[in-house]
C-alpha positions in Angstrom: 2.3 -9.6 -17.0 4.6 -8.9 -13.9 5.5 -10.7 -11.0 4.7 -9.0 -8.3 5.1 -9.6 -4.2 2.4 -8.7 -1.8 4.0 -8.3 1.5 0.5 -8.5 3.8 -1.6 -10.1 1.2 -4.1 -11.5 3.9 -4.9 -8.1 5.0 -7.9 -6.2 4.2 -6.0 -4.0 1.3 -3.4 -6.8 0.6 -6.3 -9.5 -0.1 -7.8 -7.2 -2.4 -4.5 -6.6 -4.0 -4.1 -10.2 -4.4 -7.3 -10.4 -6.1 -7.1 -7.4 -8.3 -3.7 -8.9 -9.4 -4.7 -12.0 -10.2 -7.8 -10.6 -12.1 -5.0 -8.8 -14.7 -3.0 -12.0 -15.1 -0.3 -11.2 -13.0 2.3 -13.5 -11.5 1.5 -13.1 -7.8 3.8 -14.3 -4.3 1.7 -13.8 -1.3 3.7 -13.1 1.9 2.3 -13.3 5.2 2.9 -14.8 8.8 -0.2 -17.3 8.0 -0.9 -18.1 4.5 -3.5 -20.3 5.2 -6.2 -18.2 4.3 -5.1 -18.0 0.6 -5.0 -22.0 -0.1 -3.6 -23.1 -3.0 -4.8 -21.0 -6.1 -3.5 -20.4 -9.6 -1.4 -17.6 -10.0 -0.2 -17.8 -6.6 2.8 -18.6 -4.5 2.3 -18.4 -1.0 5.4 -17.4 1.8 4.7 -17.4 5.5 7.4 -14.9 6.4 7.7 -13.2 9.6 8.6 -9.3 8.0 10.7 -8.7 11.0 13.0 -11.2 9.5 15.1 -9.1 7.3 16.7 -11.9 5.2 13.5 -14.6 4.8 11.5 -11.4 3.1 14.6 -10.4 1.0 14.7 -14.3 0.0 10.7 -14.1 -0.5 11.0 -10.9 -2.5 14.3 -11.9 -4.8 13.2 -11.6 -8.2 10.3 -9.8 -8.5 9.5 -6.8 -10.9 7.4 -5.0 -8.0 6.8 -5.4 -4.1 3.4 -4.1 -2.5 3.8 -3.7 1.0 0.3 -3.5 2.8 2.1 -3.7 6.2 1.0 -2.0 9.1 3.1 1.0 10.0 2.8 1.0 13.6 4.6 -2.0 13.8 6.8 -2.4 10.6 9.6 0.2 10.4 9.6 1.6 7.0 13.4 0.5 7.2 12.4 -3.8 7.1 10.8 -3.7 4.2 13.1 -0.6 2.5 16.6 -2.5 3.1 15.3 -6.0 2.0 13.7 -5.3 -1.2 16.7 -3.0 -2.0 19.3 -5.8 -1.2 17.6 -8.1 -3.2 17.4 -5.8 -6.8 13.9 -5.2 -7.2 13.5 -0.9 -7.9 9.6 -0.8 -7.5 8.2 -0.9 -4.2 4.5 0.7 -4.0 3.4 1.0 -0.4 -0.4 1.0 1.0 -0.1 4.3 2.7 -2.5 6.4 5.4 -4.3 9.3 5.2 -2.9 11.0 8.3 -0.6 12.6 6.4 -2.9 14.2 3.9 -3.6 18.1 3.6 -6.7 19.5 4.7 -7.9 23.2 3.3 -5.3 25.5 4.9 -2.7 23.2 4.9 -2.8 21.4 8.3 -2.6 17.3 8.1 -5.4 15.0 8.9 -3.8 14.1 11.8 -3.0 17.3 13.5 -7.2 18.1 12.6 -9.5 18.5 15.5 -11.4 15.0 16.4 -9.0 13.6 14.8 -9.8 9.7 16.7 -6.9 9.0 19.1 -6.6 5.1 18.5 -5.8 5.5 14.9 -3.3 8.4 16.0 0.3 5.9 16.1 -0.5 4.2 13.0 -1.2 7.4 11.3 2.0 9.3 12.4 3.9 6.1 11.6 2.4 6.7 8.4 3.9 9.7 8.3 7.5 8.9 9.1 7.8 6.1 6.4 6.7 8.7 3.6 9.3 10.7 4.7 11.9 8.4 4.9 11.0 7.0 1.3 11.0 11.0 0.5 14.7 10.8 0.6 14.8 7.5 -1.2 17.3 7.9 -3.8 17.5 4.2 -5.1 13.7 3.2 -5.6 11.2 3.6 -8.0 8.3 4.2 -4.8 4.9 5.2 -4.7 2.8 5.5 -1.8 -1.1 5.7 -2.3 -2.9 7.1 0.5 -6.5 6.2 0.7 -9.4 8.7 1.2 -10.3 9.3 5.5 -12.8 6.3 5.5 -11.1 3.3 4.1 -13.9 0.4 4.1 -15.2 -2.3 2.9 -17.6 -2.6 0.1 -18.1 -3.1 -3.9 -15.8 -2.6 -6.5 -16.8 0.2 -9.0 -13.8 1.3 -11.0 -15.2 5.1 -10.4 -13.2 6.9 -8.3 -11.0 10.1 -8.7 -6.8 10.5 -7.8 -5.1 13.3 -6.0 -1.8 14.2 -4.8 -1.8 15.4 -1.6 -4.6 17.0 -0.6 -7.8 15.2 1.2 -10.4 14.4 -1.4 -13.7 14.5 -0.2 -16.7 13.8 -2.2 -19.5 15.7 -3.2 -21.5 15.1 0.1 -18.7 15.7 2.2 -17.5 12.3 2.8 -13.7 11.2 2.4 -13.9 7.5 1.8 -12.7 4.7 -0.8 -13.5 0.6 -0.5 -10.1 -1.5 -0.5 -11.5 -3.0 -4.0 -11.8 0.3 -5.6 -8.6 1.1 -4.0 -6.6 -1.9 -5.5 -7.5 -1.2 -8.7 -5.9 2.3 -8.4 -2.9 0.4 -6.9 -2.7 -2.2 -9.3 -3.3 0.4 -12.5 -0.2 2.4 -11.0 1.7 -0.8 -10.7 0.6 -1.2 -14.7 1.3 2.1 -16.0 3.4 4.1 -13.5 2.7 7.5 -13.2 3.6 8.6 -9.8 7.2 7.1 -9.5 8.8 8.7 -6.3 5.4 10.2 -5.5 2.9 9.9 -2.8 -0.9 10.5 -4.5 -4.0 9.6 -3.4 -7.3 7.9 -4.3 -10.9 8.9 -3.3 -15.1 8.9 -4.7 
């Protein structure tokens, strides 16, 4: 069992997280600007912290054996959650990452692709900047799981192949994984590392 810290656990990904987690008997803090969505359950603490607040999340993430940051990229420099979890001694920090950044046939990203949709366009390049800054992370233990094109809702199966960095797109030509499949690949890595200072990526 570890204790691990979800730093956006009442987000799409981060609440399935939280409840992949919990399924495997870990110790789980749940961190989040509103908390109130979680309740009071076993196996959890909850922290409203604002993650802009660089010494409430080191405080929050202080003596934890891994962080899981599910925090939008857009808005979250890769830099507030880097420094904090570094200050306060933890080594593993798996992040929730995009597929922006992800290698078609050819080579080209997924963002730079024709049709590529506009809106999701900041928060996939912002993507791309925090992989490359934890790239040159030389005091970490990080892994960054990007999800497959479409990241959606829907069942949790347990069937789903990993890749590095290339796409992975299905057998009908769709790119997609559910956030519950997803967490299990998360939470399996967080289990039995295997891409430590890697970014890899998950998909049916």
């Amino acid at each position: 069992m570890s204790k691990i810290a979800i730093i956006g656990a009442t987000g799409r990904a981060g609440s399935q997280l939280l409840e992949e987690a919990l399924r495997r008997g870990h110790s789980v803090t749940a961190i989040a600007r509103n908390t109130a969505k979680i309740g009071s359950r076993a196996g959890v603490v909850s922290r409203e912290v604002d993650v802009a607040d660089s010494a409430a999340l080191h405080a929050a993430v202080a003596g934890h054996d891994v962080v899981i940051s599910a925090a939008h990229f857009s808005t979250i420099p890769a830099s507030a959650i880097i420094d904090p979890v570094k200050k306060a001694g933890v080594k593993r920090l798996l992040v929730v990452g995009g597929a922006g950044s992800l290698l078609l046939p050819g080579g080209t990203k997924v963002i730079d692709s024709p049709g590529f949709p506009e809106e999701y366009k900041a928060e996939a390049s912002a993507g791309g900047v925090y992989l490359d800054t934890l790239r040159k992370e030389q005091d970490l233990d990080w892994t960054f799981l990007s999800p497959s094109a479409e990241f959606v809702e829907g069942e949790r199966t347990g069937h789903f192949r990993l890749g590095q960095d290339d796409l992975l797109v299905s057998a009908e030509g769709r790119s997609w994984i559910t956030f519950a499949d997803y967490a299990i690949a998360l939470i399996d890595e967080v289990e039995k590392p295997a891409h430590i200072r890697q970014r890899f990526t998950v998909g049916y």
